[in-house]
Structure formats: structure tokens, C-alpha cells
VMD Tcl script that draws the C-alpha trace (Angstrom):
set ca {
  {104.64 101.07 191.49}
  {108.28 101.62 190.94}
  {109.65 98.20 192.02}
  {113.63 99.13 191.31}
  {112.84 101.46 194.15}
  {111.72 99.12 197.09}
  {114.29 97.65 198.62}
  {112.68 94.95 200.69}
  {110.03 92.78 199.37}
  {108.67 90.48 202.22}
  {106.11 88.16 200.27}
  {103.86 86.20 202.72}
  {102.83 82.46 203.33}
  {98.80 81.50 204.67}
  {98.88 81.50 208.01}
  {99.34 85.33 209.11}
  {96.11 87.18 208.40}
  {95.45 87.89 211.88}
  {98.69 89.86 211.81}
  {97.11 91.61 208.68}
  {99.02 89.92 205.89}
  {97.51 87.88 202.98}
  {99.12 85.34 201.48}
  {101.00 85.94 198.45}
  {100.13 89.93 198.49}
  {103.71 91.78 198.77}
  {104.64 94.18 201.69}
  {107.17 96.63 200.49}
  {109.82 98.51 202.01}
  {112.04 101.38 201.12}
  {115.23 102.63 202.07}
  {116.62 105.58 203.39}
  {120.27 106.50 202.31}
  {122.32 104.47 204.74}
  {119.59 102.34 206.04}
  {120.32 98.26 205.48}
  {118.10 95.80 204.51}
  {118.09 94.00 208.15}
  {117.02 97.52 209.59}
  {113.84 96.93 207.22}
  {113.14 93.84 207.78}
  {113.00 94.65 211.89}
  {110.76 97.60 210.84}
  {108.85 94.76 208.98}
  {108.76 92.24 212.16}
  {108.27 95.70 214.59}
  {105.24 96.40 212.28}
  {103.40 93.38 211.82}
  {103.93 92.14 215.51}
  {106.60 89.24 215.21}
  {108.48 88.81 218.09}
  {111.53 90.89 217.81}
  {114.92 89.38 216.94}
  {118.30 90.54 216.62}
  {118.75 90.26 213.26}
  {121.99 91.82 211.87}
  {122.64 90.19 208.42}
  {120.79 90.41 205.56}
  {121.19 86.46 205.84}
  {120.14 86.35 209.28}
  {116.46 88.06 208.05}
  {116.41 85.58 205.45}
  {116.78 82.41 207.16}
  {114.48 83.93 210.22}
  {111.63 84.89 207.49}
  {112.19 81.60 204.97}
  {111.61 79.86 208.09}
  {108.17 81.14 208.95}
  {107.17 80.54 204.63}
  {108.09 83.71 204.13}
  {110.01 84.92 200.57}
  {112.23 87.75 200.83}
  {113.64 89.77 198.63}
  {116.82 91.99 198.42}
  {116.96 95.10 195.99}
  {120.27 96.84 195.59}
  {118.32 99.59 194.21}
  {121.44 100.56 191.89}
  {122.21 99.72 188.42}
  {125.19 97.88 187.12}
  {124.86 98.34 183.05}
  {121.09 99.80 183.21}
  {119.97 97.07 185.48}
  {119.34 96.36 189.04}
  {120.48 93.34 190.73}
  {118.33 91.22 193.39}
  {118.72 88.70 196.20}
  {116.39 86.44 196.58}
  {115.38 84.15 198.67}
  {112.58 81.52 198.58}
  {110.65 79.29 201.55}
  {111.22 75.98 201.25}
  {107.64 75.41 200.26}
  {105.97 78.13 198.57}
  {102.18 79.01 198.10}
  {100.01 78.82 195.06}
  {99.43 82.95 195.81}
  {103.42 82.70 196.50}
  {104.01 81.77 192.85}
  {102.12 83.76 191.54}
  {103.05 86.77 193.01}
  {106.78 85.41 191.10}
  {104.94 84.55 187.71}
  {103.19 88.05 187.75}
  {106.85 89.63 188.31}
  {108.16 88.43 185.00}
  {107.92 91.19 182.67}
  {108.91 93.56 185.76}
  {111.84 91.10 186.48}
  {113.03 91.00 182.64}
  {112.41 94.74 182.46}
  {114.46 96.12 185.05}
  {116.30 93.48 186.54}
  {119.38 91.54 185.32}
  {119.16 88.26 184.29}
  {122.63 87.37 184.52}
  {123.25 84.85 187.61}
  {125.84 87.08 189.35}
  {123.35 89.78 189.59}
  {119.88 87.72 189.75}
  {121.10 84.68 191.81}
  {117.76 82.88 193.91}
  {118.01 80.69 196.64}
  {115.65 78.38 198.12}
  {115.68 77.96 201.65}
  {116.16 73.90 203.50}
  {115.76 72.20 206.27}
  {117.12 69.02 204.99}
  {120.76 68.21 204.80}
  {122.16 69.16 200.64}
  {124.44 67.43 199.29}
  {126.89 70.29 198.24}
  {128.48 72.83 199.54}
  {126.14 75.65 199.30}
  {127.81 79.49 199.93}
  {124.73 79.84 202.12}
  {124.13 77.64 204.65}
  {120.68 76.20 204.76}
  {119.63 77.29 201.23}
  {119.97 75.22 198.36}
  {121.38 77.33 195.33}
  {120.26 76.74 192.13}
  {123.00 77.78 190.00}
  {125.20 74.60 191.74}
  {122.57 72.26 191.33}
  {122.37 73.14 187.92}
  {126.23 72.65 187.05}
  {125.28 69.42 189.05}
  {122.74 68.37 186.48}
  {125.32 68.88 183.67}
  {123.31 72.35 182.70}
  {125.52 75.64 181.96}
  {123.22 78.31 184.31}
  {124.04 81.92 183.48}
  {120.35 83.23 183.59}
  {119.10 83.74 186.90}
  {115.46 84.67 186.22}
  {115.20 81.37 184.21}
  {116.35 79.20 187.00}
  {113.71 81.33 189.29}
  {110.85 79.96 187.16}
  {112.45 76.56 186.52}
  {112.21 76.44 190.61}
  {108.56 77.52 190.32}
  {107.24 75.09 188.25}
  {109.05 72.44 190.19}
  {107.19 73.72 193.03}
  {103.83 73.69 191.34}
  {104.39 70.16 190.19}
  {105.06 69.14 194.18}
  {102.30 71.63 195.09}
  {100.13 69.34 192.96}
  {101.05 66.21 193.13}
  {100.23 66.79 197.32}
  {96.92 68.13 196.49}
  {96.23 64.91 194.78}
  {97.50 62.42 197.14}
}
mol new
graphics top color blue
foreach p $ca { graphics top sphere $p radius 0.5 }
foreach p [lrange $ca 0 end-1] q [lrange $ca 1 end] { graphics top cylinder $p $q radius 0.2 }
display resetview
């Protein structure tokens, strides 16, 4: 699959396989010249029988999506020095199949995509109250809570699987309480 040509990457939580997705297996989408990421993501929610919303930021699909465990992600689908760039953005509380759909994505994600944290910036979506100021409201961003540790983040795809493992450590330590 050519994955610098899909511009919408809706990655599923549990919970949905009556709608006919599986958790952790990616739904792709791409775009039509002119078409914007919110139009894909209502073709998404038209497709798979979610109640339709008026979504009409790319922010707004985010939020709505993170807030059912979904991950999204945002392809440009253009190159700035021979890479793409992506938006992401991450549940709150992602699956085993979640990560590993992200872990699998490495090479792809080093191979086409920029690692530079202006053009491979994740965000992690929260319900609880941060405290910074985060650009988006109602994600935490990882890049600030890295200058916040005293850390110097300018790769974006490392502090994508720094957040992973975190999450697998939280993952676990649930399953064993």
C-alpha cells in the first residue's frame, strides 16, 4: 500500500465490530484534489453508520473520533524536502492492537515521513484538566511536556513511541491489578 497517498487513517478501538471495524486494523481514506480531511472523515462516519455530525475542522473530527478510542491520522500527502508531514492524533487510552498498528508503522513512518516535530507533531487526546497551555484544547502535546521535563524534543516519531510505551506500561500495569 502506498501510505504517503492516504490521507485519512482512522485506526479503531474494541468495541465497534458490529459496525464492521476491528480493533487496531486501519480504515483508509483518500483524497480527491480539493477534498478536506473533515469531508473524509464524514464519508468515514456516513460509511460505518455513526451518527452524523457536523464536523468542519480537521480538529473537530479529531476530538469527535479520540473521543469514541478512535486514532486519527492526518496526511498532507505533499512533501516538504522529500518527506511528508502528518497530524496525528491519539485516544486517550489506546489498545494493545492500537499500538501495534503504531509499532508496525515504524519503518513506513521513518521512510517517508519526517521526523522533525514541526512536520511529525502527535497529540494525545484528554479528558482531564493539563496543566499547560496546550495549542489544542483537550489534547496533551508532547513536544511541551517534553520541554517541561527539561528534554530538548525535535523528533516527532521518537516522542510517538516514547508515548507508546508509556501506554503499554499503564496498559499493563491495569491488566495486573
Amino acid at each position: 500500500m502506498k501510505y504517503d497517498e492516504q490521507s485519512l487513517w482512522v485506526i479503531p478501538p474494541a468495541g465497534y465490530e458490529s459496525q464492521g471495524l476491528e480493533d487496531g486494523k486501519t480504515i483508509f481514506y483518500s483524497k480527491n484534489l480539493g477534498e478536506r480531511h473533515y469531508e473524509l472523515a464524514r464519508r468515514f462516519l456516513k460509511d460505518y453508520h455513526f451518527p452524523q455530525k457536523e464536523l468542519t475542522t480537521d480538529l473537530e473530527v479529531a476530538k469527535y473520533l479520540n473521543s469514541l478510542g478512535f486514532c486519527v491520522v492526518f496526511n498532507a500527502s505533499q512533501k516538504i524536502e522529500d518527506k511528508y508531514y502528518l497530524g496525528i492524533f491519539l485516544a486517550e487510552q489506546l489498545t494493545e492492537k492500537q499500538i501495534s498498528f503504531f509499532e508496525e508503522m515504524k519503518e513506513v513512518f521513518s521512510t517517508y515521513f519526517h521526523r522533525n516535530i514541526a512536520f511529525f507533531n502527535p497529540k494525545v487526546f484528554s479528558t482531564e484538566e493539563l496543566s499547560y497551555r496546550s495549542s489544542c484544547l483537550s489534547y496533551r502535546d508532547l513536544k511541551i511536556e517534553n520541554i517541561m521535563e527539561g528534554k530538548n524534543p525535535k523528533d516527532g516519531q521518537e516522542l510517538l513511541y516514547r508515548e507508546l510505551e508509556r501506554q503499554k506500561e499503564n496498559y499493563n500495569h491495569k491488566k495486573i491489578s
